[in-house]
C-alpha positions, 0 to 999 in steps of 0.5 A, spaced: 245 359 474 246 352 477 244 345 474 238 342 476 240 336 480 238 330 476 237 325 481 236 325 489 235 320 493 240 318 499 247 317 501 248 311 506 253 308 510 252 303 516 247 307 520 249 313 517 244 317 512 243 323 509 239 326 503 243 327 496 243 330 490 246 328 482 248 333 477 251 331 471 258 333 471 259 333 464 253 338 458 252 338 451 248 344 452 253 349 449 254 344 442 251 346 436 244 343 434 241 342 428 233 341 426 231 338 420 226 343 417 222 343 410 226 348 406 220 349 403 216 352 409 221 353 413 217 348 418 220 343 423 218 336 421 215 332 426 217 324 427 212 319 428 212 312 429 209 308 425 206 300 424 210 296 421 204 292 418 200 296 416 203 303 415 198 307 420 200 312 425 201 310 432 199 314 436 202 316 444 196 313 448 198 307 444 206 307 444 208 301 450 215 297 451 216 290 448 221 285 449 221 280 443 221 273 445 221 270 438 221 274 431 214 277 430 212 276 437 213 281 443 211 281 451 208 288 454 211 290 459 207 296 463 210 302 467 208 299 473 211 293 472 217 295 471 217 299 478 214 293 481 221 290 479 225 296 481 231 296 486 232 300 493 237 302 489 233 307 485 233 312 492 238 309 495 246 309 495 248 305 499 257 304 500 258 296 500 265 296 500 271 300 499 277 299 494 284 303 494 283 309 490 288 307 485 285 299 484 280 301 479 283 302 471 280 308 467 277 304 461 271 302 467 269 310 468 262 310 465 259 317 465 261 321 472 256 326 476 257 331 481 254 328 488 253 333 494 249 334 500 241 337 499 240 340 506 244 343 510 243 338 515 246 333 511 252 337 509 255 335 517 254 327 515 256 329 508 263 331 510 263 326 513 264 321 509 267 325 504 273 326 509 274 319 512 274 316 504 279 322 502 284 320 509 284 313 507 285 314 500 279 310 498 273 309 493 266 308 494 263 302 491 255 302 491 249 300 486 245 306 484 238 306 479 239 310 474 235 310 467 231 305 469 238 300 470 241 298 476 249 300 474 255 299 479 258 306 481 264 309 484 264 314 489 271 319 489 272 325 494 273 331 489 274 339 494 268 339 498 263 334 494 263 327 491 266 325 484 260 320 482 263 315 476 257 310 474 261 303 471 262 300 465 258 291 466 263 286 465 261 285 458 262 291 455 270 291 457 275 288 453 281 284 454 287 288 452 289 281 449 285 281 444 287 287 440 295 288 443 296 280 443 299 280 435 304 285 437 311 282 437 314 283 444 320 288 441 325 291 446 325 299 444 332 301 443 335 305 450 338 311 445 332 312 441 328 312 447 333 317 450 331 321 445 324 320 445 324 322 452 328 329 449 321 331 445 317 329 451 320 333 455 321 340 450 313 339 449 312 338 456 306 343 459 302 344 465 294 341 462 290 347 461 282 345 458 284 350 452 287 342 450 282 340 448 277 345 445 273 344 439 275 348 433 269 345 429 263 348 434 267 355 434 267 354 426 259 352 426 257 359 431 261 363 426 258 361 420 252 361 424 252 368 427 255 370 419 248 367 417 244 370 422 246 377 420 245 376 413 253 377 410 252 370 406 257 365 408 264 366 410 269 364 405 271 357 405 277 357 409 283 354 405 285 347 408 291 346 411 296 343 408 296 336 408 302 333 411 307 328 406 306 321 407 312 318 409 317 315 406 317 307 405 324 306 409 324 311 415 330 312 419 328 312 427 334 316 428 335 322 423 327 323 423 328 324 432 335 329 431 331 333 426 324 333 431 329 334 436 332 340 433 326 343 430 324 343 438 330 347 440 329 352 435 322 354 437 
């Protein structure tokens, strides 16, 4: 069954509109989950905020959005407030400009989503838009609500739709000298590097999304499925060896012909 779209609204470009959906490109949805119960009932436990001052619960009707001004005093922001203020960018993507499809670094992408026509009207548009960025090799900038915060994002031609990336703001990026500055400007010895490059290449394989399961969820539904049929936990699985910490004094060399030899054998 598909996603429910998480979002929808409309695409933009010049005089050119059509209507669009969002969905999340990525889902946590198959993760093991965990509620905190009452091992004496068996019960979920409930949260509750509760009145710093007086310890008296809050209830729902009373629950509102604060902004501290100064320590202990805060302003009220009311629901319609905050959609007072809101942008045209909570309905509306609208590409501002354009930028070269290899000019924006990695460590900018956010959180990506799926972004594809909502009618078959607008798949003709749609295609469209998606096609001349593709031709161009370009990426869509825009600005899009999402959440209530208005973020930068980044539109990429992806088969038949369009790759949505939200931005990361200019504060939350860090210069790269700030942690790389200490490192001293070391040239790499060119026979070493040969060598290395030897390893890359006898390890060398197409990517496949097996690289990057996670053993620990598997773990978790067996212990999991194992409990529900009553069999009692499984047996504590033995801990792989841990690998012995290295020498003080290594020699580069001899550690890469061994490497290197170890990856002919297999």
């Amino acid at each position: 069954m598909a996603p429910r779209p998480y979002w929808k609204g409309y695409l933009k470009l010049s005089l050119v509109t059509c209507p669009v959906s969002l969905t999340p490109a990525t889902s946590s949805r198959d993760k093991v989950r965990f509620h905190t119960v009452n091992s004496e009932t068996g019960n979920r436990v409930r949260s509750r905020y509760i009145d710093t001052e007086t310890g008296d619960p809050v209830e729902d009707d009373d629950e509102v959005r604060g902004y501290e001004v100064e320590k202990g005093r805060h302003i009220i922001i009311e629901d319609e407030e905050l959609e007072a203020v809101g942008l045209e960018s909570t309905r509306t993507i609208n590409i501002e400009q354009f930028v070269p499809s290899d000019s924006i670094e990695w460590i900018w992408y956010d959180t990506p989503y799926y972004l594809m026509p909502d009618d078959e009207v607008a798949q003709e548009a749609f295609a469209v838009i998606r096609k001349a960025m593709e031709s161009t090799e370009t990426l869509g900038i825009s600005r899009l609500v999402l959440a209530r915060r208005e973020r930068a994002v980044m539109l990429q031609p992806h088969g038949k739709g369009i790759v949505l990336w939200t931005l990361r703001f200019g504060d939350e990026v860090r210069e790269p000298k700030e942690v790389f500055g200490d490192i001293a400007d070391r040239k790499a010895d060119p026979k070493l590097v040969k060598m290395v490059q030897e390893v890359i290449d006898q390890r060398s394989k197409p990517w496949d999304e097996s690289m990057v399961c996670d053993p620990v969820q598997e773990n978790l539904k067996k212990l999991i499925a194992s409990k529900k049929k009553k069999r009692g936990a499984p047996k504590k699985a033995k801990r792989a060896e841990e690998t012995a910490e290295p020498d003080n004094v290594v020699n580069i060399m001899d550690a890469l012909r061994k490497s290197i030899s170890q990856e002919k054998k297999k």
